[in-house]
N, C-alpha and C positions, 0 to 999 in steps of 0.2 A: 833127879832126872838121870836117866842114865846114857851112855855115848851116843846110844842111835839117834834119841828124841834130840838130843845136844846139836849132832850132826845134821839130825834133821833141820832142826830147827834154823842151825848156821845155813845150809842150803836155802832156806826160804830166804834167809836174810839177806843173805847172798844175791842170789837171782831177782828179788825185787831191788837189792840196789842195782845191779847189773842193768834189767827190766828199766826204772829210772835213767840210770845215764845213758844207756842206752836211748832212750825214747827222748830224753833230753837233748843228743846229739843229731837224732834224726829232726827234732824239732827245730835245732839250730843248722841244718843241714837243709830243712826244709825252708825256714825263715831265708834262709843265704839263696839260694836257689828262687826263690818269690821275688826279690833282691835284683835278682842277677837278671830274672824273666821281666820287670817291670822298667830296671833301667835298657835292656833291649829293644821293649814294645815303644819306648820314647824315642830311642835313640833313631828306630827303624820309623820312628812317624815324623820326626825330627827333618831325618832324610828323604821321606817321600815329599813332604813339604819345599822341601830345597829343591826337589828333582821338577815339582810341579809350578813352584816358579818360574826357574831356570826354562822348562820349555814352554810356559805361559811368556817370556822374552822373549824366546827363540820365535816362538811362532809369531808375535807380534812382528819383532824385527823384520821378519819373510815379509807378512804381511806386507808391512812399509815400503819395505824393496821392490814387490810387485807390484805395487800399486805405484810407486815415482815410476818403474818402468814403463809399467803402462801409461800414465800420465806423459810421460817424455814420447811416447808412440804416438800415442793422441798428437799433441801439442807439433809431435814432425807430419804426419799426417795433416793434420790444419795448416799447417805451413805451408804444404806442396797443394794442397790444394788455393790456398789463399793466392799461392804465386800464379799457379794455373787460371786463375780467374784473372787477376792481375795483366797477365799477358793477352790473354782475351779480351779483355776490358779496352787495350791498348790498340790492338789490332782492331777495334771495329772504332776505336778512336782515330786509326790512319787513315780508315776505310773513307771515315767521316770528312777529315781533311781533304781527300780526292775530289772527295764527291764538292765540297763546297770548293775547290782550285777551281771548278767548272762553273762557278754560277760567275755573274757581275756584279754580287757584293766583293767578291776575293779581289776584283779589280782595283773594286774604289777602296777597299783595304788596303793595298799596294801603293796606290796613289798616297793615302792619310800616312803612312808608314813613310815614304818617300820623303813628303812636304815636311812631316816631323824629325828627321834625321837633315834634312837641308836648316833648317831653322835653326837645331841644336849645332848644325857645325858652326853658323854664321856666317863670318868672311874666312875662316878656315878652307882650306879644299878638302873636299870629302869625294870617296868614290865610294860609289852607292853602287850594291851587287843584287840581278836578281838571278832567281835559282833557273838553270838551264831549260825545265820544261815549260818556263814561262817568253823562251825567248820569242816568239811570234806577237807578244804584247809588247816588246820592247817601244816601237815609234807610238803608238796610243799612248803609254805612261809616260815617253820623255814627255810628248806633245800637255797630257793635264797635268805633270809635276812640274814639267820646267825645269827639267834637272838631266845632267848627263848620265845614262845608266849604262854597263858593266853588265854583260853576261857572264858567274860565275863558272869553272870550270869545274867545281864540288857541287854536287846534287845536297841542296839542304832542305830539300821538301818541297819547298815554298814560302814566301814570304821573303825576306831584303835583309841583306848583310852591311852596314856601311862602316867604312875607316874613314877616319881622320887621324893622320897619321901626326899632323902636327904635333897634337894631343895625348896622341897614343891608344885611343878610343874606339871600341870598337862595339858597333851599335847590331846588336843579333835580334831582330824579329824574324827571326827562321821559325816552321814549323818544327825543323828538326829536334831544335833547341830546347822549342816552348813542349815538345812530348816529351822528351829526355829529360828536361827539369820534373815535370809535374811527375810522370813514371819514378822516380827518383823518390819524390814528397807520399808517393800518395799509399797510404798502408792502412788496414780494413781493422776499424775501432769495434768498440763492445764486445760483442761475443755473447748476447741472446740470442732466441732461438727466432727463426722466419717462421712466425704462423703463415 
């Protein structure tokens, strides 16, 4: 063999090793890189996951928020309204009052109210009050109760205040009293709907 084919031949040897490691290095270049691409594609799904939770909460949370807000609107709105009827309810309940001060049951009311606060004092003294717009009845009721009555000086609707002071008792058949309490008590249950 002589130099060329020698040289020659060291060049092939050569260059297919070169050729090899070469192609070796890009394989291992290539592999690192696949590598590098695959732990990203996770890393990036990994995080989009986090992200789509995180605002699947977030939005939830909103949700919740406006929905107690609204909730809490409602619930003031019912209220203002419930009170609004409430006061109406009241008001044709005084109406109601007036209108019966005027009949002759309100009378013989006054009277049982009367007898039953003289009974309850006993032999106690008791001063027995009715309300000012009833003072034109005053001699009719002394005359069926049989009791000395007391024009109050406080407008209490209607109906009879009486003390026994002995006792310390103080006996309220006022209408004033009996609306003021029930107004007081009376507050609007369930909360179905009015067909």
């Amino acid at each position: 063999m002589d130099l060329e084919e020698k040289i020659s031949r060291l060049r092939t040897t050569s260059m297919k090793e070169a050729r090899a490691e070469g192609n070796a290095i890009i394989d291992k270049y290539r592999e690192a890189l696949q590598k590098v691409l695959e732990d990203h594609k996770e890393e990036a799904l990994r995080q989009s996951e986090t992200r789509i939770k995180a605002e699947t909460i977030s939005a939830k949370l909103q949700l919740n928020q406006t929905m107690a807000r609204s909730q809490l609107e409602l619930k003031r709105m019912q209220g203002k309204v419930q009170q609004e009827l409430k006061d109406k309810i009241f008001e044709e309940a005084a109406i109601l009052v007036q209108d019966f001060m005027k009949t002759d049951d309100y009378k013989d009311y006054l009277i049982k109210c009367i007898r039953k606060a003289v009974a309850f004092a006993g032999d106690d003294i008791v001063v027995i009050y009715i309300n000012p717009s009833d003072e034109e009845l005053l001699p009719a009721l002394e005359a069926a109760a049989g009791a000395e009555l007391t024009v109050s000086k406080e407008d209490f609707t209607g109906g009879i205040r009486a003390v026994i002071r002995s006792r310390n008792v103080l006996i309220d058949d006022s209408f004033k009293t009996a609306l003021r309490n029930e107004y007081d008590k009376f507050f609007f249950s369930g909360g179905g709907s009015i067909a």
